[in-house]
N, C-alpha and C positions, 0 to 999 in steps of 0.2 A: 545408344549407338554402338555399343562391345557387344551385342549382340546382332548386329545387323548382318552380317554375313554368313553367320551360323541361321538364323532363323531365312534369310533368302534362300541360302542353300537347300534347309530343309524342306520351304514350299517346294522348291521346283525337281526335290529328286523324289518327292511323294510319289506313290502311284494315285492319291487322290486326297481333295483339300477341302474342306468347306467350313464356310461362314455362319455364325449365327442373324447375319442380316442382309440387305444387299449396300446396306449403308457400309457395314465391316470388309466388306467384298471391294468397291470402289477403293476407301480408304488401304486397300493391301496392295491391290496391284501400282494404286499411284505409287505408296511411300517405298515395297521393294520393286517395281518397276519389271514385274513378272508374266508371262506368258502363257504360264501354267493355267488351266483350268478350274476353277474353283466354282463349286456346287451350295447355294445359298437354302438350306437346311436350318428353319426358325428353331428356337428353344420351344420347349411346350412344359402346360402344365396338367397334371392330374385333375380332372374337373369334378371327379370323384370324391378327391382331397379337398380340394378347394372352390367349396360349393356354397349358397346362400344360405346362411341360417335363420329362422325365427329368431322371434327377440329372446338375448337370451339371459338368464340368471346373472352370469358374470358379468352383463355391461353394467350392472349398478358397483360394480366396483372399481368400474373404470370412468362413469361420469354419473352424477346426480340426476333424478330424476326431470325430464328436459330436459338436459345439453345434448346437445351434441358432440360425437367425435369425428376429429380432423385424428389423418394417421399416414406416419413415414415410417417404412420399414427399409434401415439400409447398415452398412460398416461403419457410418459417419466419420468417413472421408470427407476431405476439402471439397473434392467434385460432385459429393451429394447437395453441396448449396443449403446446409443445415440455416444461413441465419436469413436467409430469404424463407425458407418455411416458418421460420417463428416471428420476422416480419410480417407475412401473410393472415397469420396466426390473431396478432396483435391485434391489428386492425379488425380482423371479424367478428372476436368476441367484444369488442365492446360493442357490437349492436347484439350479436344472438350467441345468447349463454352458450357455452360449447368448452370443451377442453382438447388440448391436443395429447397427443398417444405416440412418442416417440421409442421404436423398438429398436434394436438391437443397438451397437457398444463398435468405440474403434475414438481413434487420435482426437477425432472432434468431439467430444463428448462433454471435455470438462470446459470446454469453450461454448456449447451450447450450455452448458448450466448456467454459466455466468453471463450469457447475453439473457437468457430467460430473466435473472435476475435483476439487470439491470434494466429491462423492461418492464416490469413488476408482475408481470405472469408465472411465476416460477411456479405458482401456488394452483396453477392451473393449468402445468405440461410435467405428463407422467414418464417419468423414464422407465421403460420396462425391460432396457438390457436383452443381451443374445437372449434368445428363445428357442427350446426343442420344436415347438409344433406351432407357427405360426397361422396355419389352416383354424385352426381356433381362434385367434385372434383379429384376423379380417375381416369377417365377416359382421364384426363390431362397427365397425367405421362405416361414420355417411359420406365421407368423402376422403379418399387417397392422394397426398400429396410428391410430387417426385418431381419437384425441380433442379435433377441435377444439370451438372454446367457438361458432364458429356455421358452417353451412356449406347455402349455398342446396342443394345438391342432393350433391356430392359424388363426384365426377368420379375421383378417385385411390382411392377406396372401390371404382367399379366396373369401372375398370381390374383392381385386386386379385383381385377376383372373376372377374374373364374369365379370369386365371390358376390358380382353383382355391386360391385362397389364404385360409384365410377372415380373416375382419374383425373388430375389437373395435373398435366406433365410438361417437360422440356419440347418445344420445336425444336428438336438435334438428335443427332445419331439415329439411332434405328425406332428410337418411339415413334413417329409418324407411319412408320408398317406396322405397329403393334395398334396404333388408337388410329380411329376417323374423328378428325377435328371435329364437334359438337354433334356427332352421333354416337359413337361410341368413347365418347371420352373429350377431352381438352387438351389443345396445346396451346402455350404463350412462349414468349422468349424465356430462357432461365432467371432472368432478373428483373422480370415484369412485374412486381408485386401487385401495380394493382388491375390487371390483369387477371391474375391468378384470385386477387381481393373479389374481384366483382362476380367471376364463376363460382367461388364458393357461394358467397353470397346470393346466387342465385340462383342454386343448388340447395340448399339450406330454408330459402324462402320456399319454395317451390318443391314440395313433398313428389307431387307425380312427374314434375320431369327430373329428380332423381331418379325413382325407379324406372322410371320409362329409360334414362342410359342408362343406370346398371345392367336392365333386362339388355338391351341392345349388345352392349358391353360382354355380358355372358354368354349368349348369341353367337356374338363375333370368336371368343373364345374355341367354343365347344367345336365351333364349323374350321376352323384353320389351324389352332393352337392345340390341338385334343391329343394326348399320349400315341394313338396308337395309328393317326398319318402322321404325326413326322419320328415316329421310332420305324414307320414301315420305309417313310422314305431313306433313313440310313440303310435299313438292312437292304434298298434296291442300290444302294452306293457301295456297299460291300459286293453285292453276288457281281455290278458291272466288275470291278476292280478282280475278283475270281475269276469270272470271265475271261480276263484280259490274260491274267496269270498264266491258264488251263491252255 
């Protein structure tokens, strides 16, 4: 709230404003109650970077031969909903062997050690900590999991997706423009576990309609998400805004 008047100020004496979703767009003009025009400009990723790989050398280091990997990449913040993913977790490996693949480090970290433990999984969810080059490590997972409780747009959702990986994410914020409910990915509520239980699991059974959404998934990516329409769309928000200036 100590910054509310400073940040309304500052939308509205921009010469130009925009969103990473039109979920973050709504949510701005309700909460500063603004007039100002704001240009809904997605995040995108390198699809170059983050592309499908063959099977590779390094997944035996990350699961025994037949498991599968379950994989969340986040800050492990409270709003990434870390003990609903190791709920999910729980449940599925006791029908198909699998381990899960939790990356990067942040406040929730040493509270998902100890819920892994006191679920007795511990022994089968890898902490793999901040990471320089993630593009390497996605493309390991058969299934992306991202049930956080908010997320403006959803950036590690479509990295996931550039690799052909598909998604079981939150119905909220801006993921529903990032995924098509059971074409290009999944959504359930954030605290759906088993929801989120039975898509894995049917994901996991079902070899070709993995790849059949990943393929769709990556698809969807390359056509909307791709570096060089929406870096072209900034640079047409810059020459308007010159324009204007000129």
């Amino acid at each position: 709230p100590s910054y509310y008047e400073i940040t309304r100020f500052s939308i509205e004496k921009s010469d130009a404003v925009t969103t990473v979703s039109e979920f973050l767009k709504r949510e701005t003009i309700s909460e500063f109650h603004i007039d100002h025009p704001i240009d809904v400009i997605h995040n995108f990723v390198d699809t170059e970077l983050f592309r499908p790989q063959d099977d590779s050398p390094a997944r035996c280091r990350l699961a025994r031969d037949g498991e599968r990997i379950l994989m969340h990449v986040s800050n492990f913040r409270k709003v990434k909903n870390l003990p609903v993913i190791l709920q999910v977790f729980h449940e599925v490996q006791k029908v198909v062997p699998s381990r899960l693949v939790l990356v990067g480090d942040g406040p929730e970290r040493e509270a998902t050690e100890r819920q892994a433990h006191a679920l007795g999984i511990d022994r089968k969810v890898s902490f793999l900590a901040d990471q320089d080059d993630v593009a390497d490590i996605l493309p390991m997972a058969d299934v992306f999991l991202l049930p956080s409780q908010h997320e403006s747009f959803g950036l590690a959702a479509l990295e996931a997706m550039s690799c052909g990986v598909p998604v079981v994410g939150s119905r909220i914020g801006g993921l529903p423009e990032v995924i098509e409910h059971e074409k290009t990915g999944f959504l359930c509520d954030p605290n759906d576990v088993d929801c989120m239980k039975a898509i894995v699991m049917s994901l996991l059974k079902n070899e070709d309609l993995r790849r059949e959404i990943g393929a769709a998934s990556r698809a969807r990516v390359e056509r909307l998400f791709n570096r060089d329409r929406i870096v072209a769309q900034y640079v047409d928000a810059y020459e308007r805004v010159l324009e204007t200036a000129a």
